[in-house]
Structure formats: C-alpha cells, structure tokens
NUGU-860909 format. One line per 4 residues: number of its first residue (from 1); their letters; for each residue y, z, x of N, C-alpha, C. Coordinates in steps of 0.05 Angstrom, whole numbers, always signed. Atoms other than C-alpha are relative to their C-alpha. Layout:
N
NUM = a = Y/Z/X/Y/Z/X/Y/Z/X | ...
***
This chain:
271
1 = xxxx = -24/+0/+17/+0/+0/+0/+25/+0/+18 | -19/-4/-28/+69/-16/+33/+14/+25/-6 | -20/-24/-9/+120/+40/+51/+23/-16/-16 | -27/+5/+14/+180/+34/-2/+16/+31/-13
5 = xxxx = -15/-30/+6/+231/+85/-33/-22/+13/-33 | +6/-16/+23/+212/+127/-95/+17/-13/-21 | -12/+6/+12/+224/+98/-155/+12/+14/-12 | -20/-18/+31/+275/+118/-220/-3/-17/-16
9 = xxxx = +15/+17/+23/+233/+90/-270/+4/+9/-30 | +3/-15/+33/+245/+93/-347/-16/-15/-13 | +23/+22/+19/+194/+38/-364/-28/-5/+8 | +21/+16/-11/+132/+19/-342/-19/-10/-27
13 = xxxx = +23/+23/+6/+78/-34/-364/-20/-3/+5 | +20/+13/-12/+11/-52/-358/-19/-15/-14 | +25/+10/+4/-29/-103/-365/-30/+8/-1 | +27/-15/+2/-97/-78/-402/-23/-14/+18
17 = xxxx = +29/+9/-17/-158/-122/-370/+1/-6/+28 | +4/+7/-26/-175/-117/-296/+27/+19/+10 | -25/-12/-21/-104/-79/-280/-8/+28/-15 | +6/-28/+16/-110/-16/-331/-26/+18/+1
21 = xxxx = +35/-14/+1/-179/-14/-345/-18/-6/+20 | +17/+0/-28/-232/-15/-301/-23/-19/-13 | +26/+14/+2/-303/-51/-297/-12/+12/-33 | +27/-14/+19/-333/-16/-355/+27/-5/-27
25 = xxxx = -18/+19/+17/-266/-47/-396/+13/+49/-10 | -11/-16/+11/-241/+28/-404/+24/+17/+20 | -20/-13/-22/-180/+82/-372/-13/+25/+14 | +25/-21/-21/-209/+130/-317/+21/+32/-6
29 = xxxx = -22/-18/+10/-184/+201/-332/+19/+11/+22 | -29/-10/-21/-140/+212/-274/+19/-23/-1 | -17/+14/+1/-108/+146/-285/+11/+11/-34 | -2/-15/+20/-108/+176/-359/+23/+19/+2
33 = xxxx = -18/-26/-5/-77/+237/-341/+27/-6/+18 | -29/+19/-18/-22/+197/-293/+26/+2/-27 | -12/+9/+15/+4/+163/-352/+19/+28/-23 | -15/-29/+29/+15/+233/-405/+9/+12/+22
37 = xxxx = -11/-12/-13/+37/+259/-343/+38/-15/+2 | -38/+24/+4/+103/+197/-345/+7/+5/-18 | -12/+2/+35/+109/+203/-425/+9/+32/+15 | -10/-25/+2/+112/+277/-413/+33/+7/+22
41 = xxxx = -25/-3/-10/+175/+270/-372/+23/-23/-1 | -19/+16/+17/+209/+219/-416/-5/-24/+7 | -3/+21/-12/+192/+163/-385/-19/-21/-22 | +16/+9/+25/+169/+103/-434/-22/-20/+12
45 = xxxx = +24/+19/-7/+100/+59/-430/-6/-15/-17 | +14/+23/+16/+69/+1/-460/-13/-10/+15 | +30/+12/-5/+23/-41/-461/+12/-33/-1 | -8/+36/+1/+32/-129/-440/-24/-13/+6
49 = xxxx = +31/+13/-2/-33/-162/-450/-5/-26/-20 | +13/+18/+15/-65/-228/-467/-18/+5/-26 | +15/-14/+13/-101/-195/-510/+11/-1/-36 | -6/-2/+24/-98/-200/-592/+19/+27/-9
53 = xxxx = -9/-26/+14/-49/-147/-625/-21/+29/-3 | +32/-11/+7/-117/-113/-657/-13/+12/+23 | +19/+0/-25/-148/-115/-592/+12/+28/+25 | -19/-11/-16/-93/-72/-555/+3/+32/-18
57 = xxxx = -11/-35/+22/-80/-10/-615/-21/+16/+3 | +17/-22/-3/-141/+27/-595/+14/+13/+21 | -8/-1/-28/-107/+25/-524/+26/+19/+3 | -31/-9/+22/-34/+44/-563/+1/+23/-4
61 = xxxx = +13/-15/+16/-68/+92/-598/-12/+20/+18 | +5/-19/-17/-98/+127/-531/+14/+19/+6 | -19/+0/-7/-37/+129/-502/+15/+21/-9 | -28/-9/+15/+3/+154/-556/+25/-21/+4
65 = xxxx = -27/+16/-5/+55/+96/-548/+13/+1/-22 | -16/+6/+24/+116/+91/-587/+21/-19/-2 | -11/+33/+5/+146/+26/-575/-12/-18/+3 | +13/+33/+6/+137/-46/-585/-19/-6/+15
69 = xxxx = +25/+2/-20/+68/-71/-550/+9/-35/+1 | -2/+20/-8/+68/-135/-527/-30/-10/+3 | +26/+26/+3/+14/-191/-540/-13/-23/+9 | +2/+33/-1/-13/-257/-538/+16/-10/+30
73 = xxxx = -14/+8/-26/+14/-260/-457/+33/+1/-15 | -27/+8/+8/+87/-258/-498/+8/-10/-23 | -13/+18/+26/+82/-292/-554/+0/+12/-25 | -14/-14/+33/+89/-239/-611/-10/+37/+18
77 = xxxx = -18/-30/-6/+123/-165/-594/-5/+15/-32 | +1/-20/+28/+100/-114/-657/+9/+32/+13 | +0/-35/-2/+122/-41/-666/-21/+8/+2 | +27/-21/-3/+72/+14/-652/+9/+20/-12
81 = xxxx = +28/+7/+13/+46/+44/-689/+7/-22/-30 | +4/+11/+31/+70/+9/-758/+0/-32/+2 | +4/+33/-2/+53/-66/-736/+24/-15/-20 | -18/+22/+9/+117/-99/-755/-1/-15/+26
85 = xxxx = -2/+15/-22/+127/-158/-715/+26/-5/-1 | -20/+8/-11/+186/-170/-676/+16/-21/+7 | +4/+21/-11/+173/-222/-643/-18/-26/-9 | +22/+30/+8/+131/-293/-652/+14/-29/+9
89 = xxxx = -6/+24/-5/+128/-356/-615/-28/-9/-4 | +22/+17/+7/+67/-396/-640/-6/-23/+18 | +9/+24/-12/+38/-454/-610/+8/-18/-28 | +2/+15/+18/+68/-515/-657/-27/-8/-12
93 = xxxx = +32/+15/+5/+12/-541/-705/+0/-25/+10 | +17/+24/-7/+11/-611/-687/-3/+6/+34 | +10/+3/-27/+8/-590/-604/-18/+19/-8 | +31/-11/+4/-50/-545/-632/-15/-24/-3
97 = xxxx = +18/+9/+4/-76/-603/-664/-15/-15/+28 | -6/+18/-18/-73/-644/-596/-19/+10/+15 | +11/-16/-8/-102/-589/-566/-30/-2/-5 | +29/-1/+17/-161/-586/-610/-17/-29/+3
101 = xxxx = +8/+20/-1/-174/-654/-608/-7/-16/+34 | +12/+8/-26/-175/-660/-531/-29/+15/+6 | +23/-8/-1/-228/-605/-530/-26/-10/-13 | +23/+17/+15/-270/-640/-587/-11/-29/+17
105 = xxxx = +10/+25/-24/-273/-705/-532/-4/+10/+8 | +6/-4/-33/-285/-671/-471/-16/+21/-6 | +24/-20/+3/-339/-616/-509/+15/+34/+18 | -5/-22/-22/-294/-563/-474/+1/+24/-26
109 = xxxx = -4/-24/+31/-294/-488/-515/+28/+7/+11 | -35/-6/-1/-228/-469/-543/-7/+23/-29 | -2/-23/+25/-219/-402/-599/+22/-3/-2 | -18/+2/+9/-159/-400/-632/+16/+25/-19
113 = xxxx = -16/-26/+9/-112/-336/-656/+22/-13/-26 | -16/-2/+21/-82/-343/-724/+6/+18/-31 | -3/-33/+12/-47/-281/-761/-19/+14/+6 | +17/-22/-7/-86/-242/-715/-22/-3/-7
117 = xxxx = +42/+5/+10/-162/-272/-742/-4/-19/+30 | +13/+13/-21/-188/-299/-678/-26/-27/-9 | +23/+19/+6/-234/-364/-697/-10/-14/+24 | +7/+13/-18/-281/-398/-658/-28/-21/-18
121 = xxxx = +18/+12/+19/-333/-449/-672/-23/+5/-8 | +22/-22/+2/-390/-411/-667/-5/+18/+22 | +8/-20/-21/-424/-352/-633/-17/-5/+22 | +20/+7/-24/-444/-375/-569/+2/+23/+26
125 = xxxx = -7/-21/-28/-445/-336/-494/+28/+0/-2 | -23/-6/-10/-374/-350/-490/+15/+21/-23 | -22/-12/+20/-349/-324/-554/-15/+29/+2 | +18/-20/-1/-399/-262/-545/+16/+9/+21
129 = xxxx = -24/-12/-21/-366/-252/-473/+21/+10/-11 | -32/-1/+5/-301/-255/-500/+3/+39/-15 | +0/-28/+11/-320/-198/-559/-8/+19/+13 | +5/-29/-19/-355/-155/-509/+22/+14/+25
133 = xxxx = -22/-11/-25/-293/-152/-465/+25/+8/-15 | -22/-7/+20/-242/-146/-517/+0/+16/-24 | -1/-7/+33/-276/-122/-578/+17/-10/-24 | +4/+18/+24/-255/-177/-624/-16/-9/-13
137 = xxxx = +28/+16/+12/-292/-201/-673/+2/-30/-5 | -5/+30/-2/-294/-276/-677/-14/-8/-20 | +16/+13/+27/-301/-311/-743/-7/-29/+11 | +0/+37/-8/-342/-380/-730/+6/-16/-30
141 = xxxx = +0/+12/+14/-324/-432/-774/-2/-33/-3 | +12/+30/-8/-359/-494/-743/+18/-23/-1 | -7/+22/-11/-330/-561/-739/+30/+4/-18 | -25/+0/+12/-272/-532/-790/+23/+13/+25
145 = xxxx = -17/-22/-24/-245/-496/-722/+25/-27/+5 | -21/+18/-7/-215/-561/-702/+26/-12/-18 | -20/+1/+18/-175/-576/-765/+15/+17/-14 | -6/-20/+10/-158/-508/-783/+37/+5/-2
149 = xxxx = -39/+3/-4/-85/-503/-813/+11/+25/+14 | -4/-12/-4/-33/-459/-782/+7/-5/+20 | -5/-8/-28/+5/-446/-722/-11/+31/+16 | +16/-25/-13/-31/-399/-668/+16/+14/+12
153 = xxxx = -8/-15/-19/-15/-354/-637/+12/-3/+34 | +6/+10/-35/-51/-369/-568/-28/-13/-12 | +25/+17/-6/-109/-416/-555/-11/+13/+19 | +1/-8/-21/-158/-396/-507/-21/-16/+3
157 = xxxx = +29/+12/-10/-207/-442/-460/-20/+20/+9 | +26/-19/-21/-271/-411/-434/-23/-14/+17 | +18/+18/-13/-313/-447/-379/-8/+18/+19 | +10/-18/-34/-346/-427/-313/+23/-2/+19
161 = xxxx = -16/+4/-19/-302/-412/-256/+4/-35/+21 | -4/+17/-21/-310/-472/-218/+7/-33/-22 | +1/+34/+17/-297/-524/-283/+35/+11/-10 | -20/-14/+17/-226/-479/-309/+16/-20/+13
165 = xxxx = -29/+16/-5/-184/-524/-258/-6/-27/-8 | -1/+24/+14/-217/-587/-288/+23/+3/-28 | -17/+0/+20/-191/-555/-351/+30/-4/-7 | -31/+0/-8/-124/-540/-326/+21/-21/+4
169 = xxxx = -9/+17/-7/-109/-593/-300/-11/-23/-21 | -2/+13/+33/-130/-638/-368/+15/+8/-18 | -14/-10/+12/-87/-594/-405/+27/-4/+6 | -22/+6/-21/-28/-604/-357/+4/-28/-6
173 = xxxx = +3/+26/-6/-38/-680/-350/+12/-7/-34 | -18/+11/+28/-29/-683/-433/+13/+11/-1 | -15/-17/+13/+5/-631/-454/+22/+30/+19 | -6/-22/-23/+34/-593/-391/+38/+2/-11
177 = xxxx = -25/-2/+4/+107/-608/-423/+7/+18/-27 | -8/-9/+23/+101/-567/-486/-19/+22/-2 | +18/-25/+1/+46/-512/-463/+2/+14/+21 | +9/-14/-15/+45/-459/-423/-28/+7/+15
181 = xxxx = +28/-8/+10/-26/-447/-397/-2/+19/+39 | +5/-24/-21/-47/-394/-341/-29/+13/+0 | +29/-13/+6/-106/-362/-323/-2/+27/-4 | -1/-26/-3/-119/-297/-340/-27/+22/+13
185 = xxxx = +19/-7/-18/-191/-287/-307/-15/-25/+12 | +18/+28/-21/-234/-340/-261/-12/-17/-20 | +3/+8/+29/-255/-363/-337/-3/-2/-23 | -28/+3/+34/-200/-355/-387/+24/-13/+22
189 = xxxx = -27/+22/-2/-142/-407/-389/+2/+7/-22 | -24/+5/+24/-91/-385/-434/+20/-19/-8 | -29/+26/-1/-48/-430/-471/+10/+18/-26 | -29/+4/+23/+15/-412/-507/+20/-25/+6
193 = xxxx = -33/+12/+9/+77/-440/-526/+13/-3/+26 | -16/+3/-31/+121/-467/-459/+12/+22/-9 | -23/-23/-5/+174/-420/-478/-17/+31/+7 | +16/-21/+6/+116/-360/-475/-4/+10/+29
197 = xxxx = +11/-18/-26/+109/-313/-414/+7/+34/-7 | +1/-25/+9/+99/-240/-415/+34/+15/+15 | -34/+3/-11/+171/-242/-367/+19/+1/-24 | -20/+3/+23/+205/-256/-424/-8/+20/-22
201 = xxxx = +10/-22/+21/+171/-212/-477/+13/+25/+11 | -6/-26/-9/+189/-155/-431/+31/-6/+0 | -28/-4/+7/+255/-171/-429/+24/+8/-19 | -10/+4/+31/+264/-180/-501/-7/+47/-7
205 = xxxx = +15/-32/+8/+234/-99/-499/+18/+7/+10 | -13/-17/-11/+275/-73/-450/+37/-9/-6 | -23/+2/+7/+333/-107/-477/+9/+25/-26 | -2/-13/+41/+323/-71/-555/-6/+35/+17
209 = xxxx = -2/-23/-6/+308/-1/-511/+32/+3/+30 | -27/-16/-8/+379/-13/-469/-19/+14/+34 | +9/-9/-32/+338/-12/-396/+3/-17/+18 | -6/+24/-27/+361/-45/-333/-29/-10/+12
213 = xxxx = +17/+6/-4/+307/-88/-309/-18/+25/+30 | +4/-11/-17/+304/-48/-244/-8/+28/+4 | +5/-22/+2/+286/+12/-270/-26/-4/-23 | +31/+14/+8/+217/-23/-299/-22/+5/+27
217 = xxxx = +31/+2/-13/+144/-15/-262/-20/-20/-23 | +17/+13/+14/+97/-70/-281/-18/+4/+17 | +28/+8/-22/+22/-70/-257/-13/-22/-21 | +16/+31/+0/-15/-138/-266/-19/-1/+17
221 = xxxx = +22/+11/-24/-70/-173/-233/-11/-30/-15 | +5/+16/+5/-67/-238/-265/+23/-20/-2 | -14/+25/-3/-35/-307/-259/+26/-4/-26 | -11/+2/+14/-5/-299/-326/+19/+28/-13
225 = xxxx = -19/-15/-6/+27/-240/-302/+21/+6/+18 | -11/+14/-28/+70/-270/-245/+29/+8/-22 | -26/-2/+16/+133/-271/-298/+4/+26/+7 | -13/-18/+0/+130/-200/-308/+2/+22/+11
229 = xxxx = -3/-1/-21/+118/-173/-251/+31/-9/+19 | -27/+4/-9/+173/-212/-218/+31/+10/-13 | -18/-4/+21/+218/-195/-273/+11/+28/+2 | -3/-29/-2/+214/-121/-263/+3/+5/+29
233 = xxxx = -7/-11/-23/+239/-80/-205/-21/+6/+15 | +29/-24/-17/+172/-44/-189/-21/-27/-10 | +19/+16/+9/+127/-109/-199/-27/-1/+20 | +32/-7/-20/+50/-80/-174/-15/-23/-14
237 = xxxx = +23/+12/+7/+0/-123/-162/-27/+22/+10 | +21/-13/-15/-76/-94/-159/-20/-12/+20 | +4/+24/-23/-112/-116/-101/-21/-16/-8 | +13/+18/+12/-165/-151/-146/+11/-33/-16
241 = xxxx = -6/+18/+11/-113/-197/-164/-9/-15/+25 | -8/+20/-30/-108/-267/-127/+25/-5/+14 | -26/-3/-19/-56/-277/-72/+22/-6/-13 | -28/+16/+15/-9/-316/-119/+4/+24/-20
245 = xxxx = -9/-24/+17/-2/-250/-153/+13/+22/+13 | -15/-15/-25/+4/-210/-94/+17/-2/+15 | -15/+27/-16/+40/-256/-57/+38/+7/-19 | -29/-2/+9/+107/-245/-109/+1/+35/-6
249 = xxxx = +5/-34/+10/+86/-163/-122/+13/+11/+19 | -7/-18/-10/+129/-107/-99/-12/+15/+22 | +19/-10/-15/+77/-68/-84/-28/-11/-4 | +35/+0/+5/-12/-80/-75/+0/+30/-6
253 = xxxx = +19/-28/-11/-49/-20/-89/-18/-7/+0 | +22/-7/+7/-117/-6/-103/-14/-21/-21 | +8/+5/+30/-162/-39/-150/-4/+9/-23 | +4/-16/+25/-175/-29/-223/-28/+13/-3
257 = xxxx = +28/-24/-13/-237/+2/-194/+7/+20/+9 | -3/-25/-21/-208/+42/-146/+28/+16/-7 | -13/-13/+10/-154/+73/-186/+25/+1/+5 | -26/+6/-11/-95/+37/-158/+23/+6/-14
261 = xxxx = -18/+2/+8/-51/+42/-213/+8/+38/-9 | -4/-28/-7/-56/+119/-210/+12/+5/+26 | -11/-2/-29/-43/+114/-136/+31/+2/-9 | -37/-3/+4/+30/+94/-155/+16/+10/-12
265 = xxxx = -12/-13/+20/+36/+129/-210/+7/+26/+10 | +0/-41/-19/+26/+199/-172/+22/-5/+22 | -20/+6/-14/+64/+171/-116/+32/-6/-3 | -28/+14/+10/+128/+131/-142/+17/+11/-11
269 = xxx = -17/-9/+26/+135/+169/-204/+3/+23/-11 | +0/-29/-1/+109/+238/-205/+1/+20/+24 | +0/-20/-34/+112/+259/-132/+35/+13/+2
***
C-alpha cells in the first residue's frame, strides 16, 4: 500500500462484487465492523455496483445505509431504504433492439434488466452463474427475450474469458457510439447507456448530499469502475483488480480476500 496523508473523508463507496465482498460473495466481520465503525462517526457509505437495485438492498440493509445506492454501473440512483428512484438512464429501445439482434446472429448470451425483472432466455450455466453470484432470479422467456418491449436498464454479455474481447470489440465496431460497455469480471461485459458510468452517478450523490469530491473514498476492482474511482479523491483500487484499475487508483491495497478494504478503512479513516 503506498505512503499517503490521512484522509477527511465524509463519503465513501464501494463497489459490492470482488471489492466489498469476498470469494464466498459475502462482508468479513472486521471489514464489517470497519464500516459501523465510519457510520458511527458520521461519516456516510454506500453502495456503487453493477449489480440490479434488488440485488444490492440485502447489502443496504446490512449496512444500515441511509442514502441513495447506486446501480446498474450508474444508470438508476434509488433512495434507501424507500426505493424511490432518483435517477434513470436506460439503454434506448431501438439500441436495445440492435443489441438483441446482433447477439441472435452471432449466438452470443445477453440478459436484459427491465423495471428491475432481470430476463434471460433461458436457464443455462451462465444465467445460473450469474444467480449464484448475485442472487437474482432470472425469468426465461425464450426466443421472446429478443423482442421484449421496454427500455433496460443494463444489458449484460456472458462468455468465457478469452471470447469477452471478441464480444467487446463487436459491440464497439456497431454500436460503440451510443453504448457504454465495460467489463466488470473476465466474463461480464456490461452495456449501458454512453452517457452511463458509475463517475457520474456518484457525482449526482455527492452533489444532492453537498460533498466536495475530495472528501470521497471509492474502493473498486473493476474496469467499470475506473470513472469513479478517478472521480473521487481517495480512489482504492484492490489488488485483484487489473492494472488499468490500479494504474489510475490512489491507493492498492489488499484483496477482497485479504481484507484490503478494511486495511484503509482502519488506517485512513479510523486511525
């Protein structure tokens, strides 16, 4: 970890999968006890995750949080606990449809987030992965997935690691001028909305709580946390991210194994 000052933090952030939680998708109780140790001295927390609304309020709900959580990598901001939404940037329907329709040629899997119902086409390994790491439940609704009305939320690809930059880069090639897309593990490719990064979501938060960016801590460990990270004063990467994460991060610590985001927390914020 490098040698920096002590922060004067009134915000911090974290990204739930791979930065928060650990291998076993849950919070370790000393990183646990970190956190009610920050609330308990005013300091405010949330939560900025790819992750469905639904998917995040157990997390909320650990916590005790009492402001806005942040979603969909950015693309819809709800109160905690009374799920108003704030925020919402959708993916247009016809670059959904576009979307849908490149995956139906090229056989690639894509699930789709709309008002918070997660669809996919059916229950295969990937959509099974997905619920066992998130605990969503995924409605299939077979070949209606691809014509399904509605603007989404977020889209999400799922392949093997070594086929995601084929994906990427097909997604890019059509549609790279009107989507956002990022990875958020070696195979998930998120796609929102261009205007959509979790950088911006946080801004829109710490604007409505009246906090100078520089007095933010973000921990991340994913590609599609590069925005908000940079965005924030204290922007940690964990060292399970990849370099292009680390590479713009304040600080490395620890992995979400090894209890990095406690490391800073004890250090930075309660030392």
């Amino acid at each position: 970890m490098q040698k920096t000052n002590k922060a004067a933090i009134k915000l911090i952030v974290f990204d739930l999968d791979d930065t928060l939680l650990n291998s076993n998708s849950s919070i370790s109780p000393r990183t646990y006890q970190a956190i009610q140790q920050v609330v308990a001295k005013g300091i405010k927390v949330t939560l900025a995750t790819g992750r469905m609304y639904s998917s995040a309020i157990p997390f909320a709900r650990s916590l005790g949080l009492g402001i806005p959580v942040i979603s969909y990598n950015g693309a819809q901001i709800s109160s905690y606990p009374s799920g108003e939404r704030l925020f919402h940037n959708p993916i247009k329907q016809e670059v959904a449809r576009q979307v849908m329709q490149l995956c139906r040629e090229r056989q690639w899997y894509i699930q789709t987030y709309i008002n918070d119902v997660l669809y996919v086409k059916e229950i295969d390994k990937r959509a099974e992965l997905y619920a066992r790491i998130t605990g969503a439940k995924p409605i299939p609704v077979g070949d209606r997935l691809y014509t399904i009305l509605g603007a989404p939320t977020k889209m999400l690809a799922i392949a093997e690691p070594g086929e995601i930059e084929l994906l990427k880069e097909g997604f890019h090639t059509q549609l790279g001028n009107v989507l956002c897309i990022a990875e958020s593990k070696p195979n998930f490719l998120e796609i929102n909305d261009l205007a959509v990064n979790k950088g911006a979501a946080l801004r829109f938060v710490a604007s409505r709580l009246n906090i100078n960016r520089q007095e933010i801590m973000t921990f991340g460990n994913g590609i599609n946390d590069i925005e908000m990270l940079s965005y924030s004063g204290w922007g940690v990467a964990v060292s399970n991210a990849p370099s292009a994460v680390k590479n713009i991060a304040r600080l490395v610590t620890g992995s979400n194994d090894e209890e990095g985001v406690a490391d800073v927390i004890e250090k930075y914020v309660l030392s």
